[in-house]
C-alpha positions in Angstrom: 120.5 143.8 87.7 118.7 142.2 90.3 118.3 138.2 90.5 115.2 136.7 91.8 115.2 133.6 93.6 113.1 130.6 93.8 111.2 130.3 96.9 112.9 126.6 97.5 116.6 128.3 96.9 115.6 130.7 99.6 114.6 127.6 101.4 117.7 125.9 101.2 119.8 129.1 101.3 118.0 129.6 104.7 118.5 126.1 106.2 122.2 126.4 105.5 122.6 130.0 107.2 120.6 128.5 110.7 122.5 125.3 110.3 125.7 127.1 110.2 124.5 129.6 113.3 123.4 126.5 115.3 126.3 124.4 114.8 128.6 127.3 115.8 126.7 127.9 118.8 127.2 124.3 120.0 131.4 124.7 119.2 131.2 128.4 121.1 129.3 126.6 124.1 132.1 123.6 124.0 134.5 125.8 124.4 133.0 128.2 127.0 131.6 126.2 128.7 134.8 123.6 129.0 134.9 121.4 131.9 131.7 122.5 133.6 129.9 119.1 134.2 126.6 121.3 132.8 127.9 121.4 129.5 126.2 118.1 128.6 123.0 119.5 129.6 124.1 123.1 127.6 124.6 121.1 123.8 121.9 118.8 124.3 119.1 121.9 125.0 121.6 123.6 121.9 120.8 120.8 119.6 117.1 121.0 120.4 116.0 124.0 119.6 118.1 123.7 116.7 116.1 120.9 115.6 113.2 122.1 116.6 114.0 125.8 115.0 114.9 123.7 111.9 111.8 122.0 111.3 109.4 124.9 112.6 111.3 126.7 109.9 110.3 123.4 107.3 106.5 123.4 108.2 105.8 127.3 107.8 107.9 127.1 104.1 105.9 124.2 103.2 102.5 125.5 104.3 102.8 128.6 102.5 103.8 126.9 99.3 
């Protein structure tokens, strides 16, 4: 028996699955990248483009509402 989901569930089941990818990117990166004075530079572009990928991922779920 198949369940159909809301397009906002998928939304939000979406948005938790990047979120979860992102943040484990930045704790990989911490720890591979461990006293390299570049790591600053590493989680800050990391955190971008998850907040960018984030939102980019908002506005095309909202526009085709």
């Amino acid at each position: 028996m198949a369940i159909m989901m809301t397009g906002s569930k998928k939304y939000r089941i979406s948005q938790i699955l990047w979120s979860l990818v992102w943040a484990f990117a930045l704790v990989a990166t911490a720890f591979l990248v461990k006293g390299n004075p570049a790591i600053y530079w590493i989680e800050s572009a990391i955190l971008v483009g998850a907040i960018f990928c984030l939102m980019w991922n908002y506005e095309r779920s909202v526009s085709r509402r």
